[in-house]
C-alpha positions in Angstrom: 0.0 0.0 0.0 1.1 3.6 -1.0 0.8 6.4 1.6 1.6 9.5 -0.1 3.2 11.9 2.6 4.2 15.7 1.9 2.5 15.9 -0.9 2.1 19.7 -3.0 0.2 20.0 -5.7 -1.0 22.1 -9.0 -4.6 22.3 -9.9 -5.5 23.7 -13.7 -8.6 24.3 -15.6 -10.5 26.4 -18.1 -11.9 29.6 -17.1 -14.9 30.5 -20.3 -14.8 34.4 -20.3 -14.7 37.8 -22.6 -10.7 36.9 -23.2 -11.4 40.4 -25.3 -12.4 42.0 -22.3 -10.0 41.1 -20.2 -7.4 42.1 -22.7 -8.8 45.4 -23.3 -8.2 46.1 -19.7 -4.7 44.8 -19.3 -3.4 46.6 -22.4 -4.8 49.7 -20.8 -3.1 49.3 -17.4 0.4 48.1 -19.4 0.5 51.5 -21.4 2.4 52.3 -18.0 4.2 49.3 -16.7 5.6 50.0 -13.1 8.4 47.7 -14.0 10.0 45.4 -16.8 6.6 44.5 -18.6 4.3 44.0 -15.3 2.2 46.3 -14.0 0.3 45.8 -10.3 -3.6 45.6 -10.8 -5.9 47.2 -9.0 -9.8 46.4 -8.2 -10.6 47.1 -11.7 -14.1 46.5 -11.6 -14.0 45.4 -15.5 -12.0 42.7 -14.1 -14.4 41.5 -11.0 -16.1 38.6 -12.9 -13.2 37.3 -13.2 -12.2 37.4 -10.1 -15.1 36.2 -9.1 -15.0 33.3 -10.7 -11.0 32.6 -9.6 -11.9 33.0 -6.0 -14.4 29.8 -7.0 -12.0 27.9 -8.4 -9.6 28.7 -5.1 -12.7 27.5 -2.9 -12.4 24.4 -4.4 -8.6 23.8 -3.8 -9.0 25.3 -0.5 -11.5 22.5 0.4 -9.7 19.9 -1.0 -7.0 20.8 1.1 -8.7 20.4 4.2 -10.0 24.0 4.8 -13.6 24.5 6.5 -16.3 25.8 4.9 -16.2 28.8 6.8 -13.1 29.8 4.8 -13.1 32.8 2.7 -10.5 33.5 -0.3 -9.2 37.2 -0.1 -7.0 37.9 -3.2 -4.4 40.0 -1.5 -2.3 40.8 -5.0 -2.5 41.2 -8.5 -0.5 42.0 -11.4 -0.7 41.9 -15.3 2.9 40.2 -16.7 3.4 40.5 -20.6 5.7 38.4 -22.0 9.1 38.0 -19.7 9.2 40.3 -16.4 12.4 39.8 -15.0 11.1 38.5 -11.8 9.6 36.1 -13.0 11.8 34.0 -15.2 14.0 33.7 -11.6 12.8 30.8 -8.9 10.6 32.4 -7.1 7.6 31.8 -4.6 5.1 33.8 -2.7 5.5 34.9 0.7 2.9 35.6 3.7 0.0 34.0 1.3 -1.4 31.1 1.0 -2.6 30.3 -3.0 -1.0 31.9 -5.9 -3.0 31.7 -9.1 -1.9 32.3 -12.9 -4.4 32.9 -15.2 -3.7 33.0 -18.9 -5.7 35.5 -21.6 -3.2 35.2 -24.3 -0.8 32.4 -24.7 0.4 31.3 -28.3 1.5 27.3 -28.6 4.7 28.6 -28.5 4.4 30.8 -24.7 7.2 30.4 -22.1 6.1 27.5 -19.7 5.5 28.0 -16.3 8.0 25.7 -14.1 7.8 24.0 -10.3 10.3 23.1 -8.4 10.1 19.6 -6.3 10.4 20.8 -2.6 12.2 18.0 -1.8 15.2 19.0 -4.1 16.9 16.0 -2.8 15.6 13.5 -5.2 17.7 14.9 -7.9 20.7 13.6 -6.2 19.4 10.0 -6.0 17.6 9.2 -8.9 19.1 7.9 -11.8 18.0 9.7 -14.9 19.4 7.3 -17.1 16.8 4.7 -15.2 14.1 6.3 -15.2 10.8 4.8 -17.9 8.4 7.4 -16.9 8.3 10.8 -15.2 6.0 11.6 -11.9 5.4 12.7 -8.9 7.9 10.3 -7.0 10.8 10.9 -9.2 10.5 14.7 -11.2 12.7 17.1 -10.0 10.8 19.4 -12.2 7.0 19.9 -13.3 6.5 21.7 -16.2 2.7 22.6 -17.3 2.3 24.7 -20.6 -0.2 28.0 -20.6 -2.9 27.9 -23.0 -5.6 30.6 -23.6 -8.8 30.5 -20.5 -6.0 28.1 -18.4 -6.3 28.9 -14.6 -3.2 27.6 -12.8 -3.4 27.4 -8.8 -0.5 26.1 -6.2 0.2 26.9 -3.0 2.5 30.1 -3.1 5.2 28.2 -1.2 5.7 26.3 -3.9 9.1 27.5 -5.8 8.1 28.3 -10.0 9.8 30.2 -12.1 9.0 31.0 -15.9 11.0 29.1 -18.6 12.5 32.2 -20.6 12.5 31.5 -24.3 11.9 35.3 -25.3 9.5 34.5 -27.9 6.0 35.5 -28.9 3.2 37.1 -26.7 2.1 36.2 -23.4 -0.1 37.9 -21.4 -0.7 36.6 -17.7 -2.6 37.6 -14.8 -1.3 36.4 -11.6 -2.9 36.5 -8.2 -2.3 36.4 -4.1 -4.8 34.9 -1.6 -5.0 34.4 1.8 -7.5 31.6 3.6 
């Protein structure tokens, strides 16, 4: 029998919304970045269905993570990220929050892939590459998911991620703090 102990974890999905909308208003804010192609969003109630629908979607992983009902998502941060900021294409995670969330209304096939980082960074000096049939959660050292257009990424911000920086055709990403 398998016990699996320390386990982290990425949830993903679809999000169906006015992409056009959403755009509209992130091309706005971005005609001033505050730094290197990322600009911090503020309640812009053009933006609130989509929030709204987010903070759903972080219900859910909330619950399945053991949280009561009684547990209300507060999105603490957000900011708009087109193509490469340079702080995100470093390892990074989120401090003093509990979910981060990366929500995609532009990605071409081709965007930069969002990367995590096993916590147990361990396994990569016992594992043997050359051994290895299959890739998962027991033996990765990296997970790699690619964004696509409507994808809604959510981990827990402790979780180290980093953007794979291929400086190549646009990406526009909407990424998101929240407390439990």
């Amino acid at each position: 029998m398998f016990t699996n102990i320390f386990s982290s974890f990425v949830y993903n999905t679809i999000i169906r919304t006015d992409n056009k909308k959403i755009l509209e208003v992130c091309n706005k804010e971005l005609l001033n970045p505050s730094d290197h192609n990322q600009v911090d969003l503020p309640n812009n109630k053009n933006l609130k269905p989509l929030l709204d629908e987010i903070k759903l979607h972080v219900g859910v992983v909330a619950k399945h993570m053991g949280y009561g009902d009684k547990i209300k998502p507060v999105c603490t941060q957000s900011w708009i990220n087109v193509g490469n900021a340079k702080e995100i294409i470093k390892p990074h995670l989120h401090p003093k929050v509990d979910l981060s969330c990366v929500y995609y209304p532009l990605a071409d096939n081709n965007s930069n892939k969002i990367e995590f980082l096993n916590p147990c960074q361990q396994v990569q000096y016992v594992i043997k590459t050359d051994k290895i049939d299959s890739w998962n959660q027991y033996n990765s050292v990296t997970w790699t998911i690619e964004p696509s257009d409507n994808k809604l990424i959510i981990f827990p911000s402790w979780l180290l991620h980093y953007v794979v920086d291929k400086n190549n055709l646009k990406r526009v990403s909407i990424a998101l703090n929240f407390t439990l």
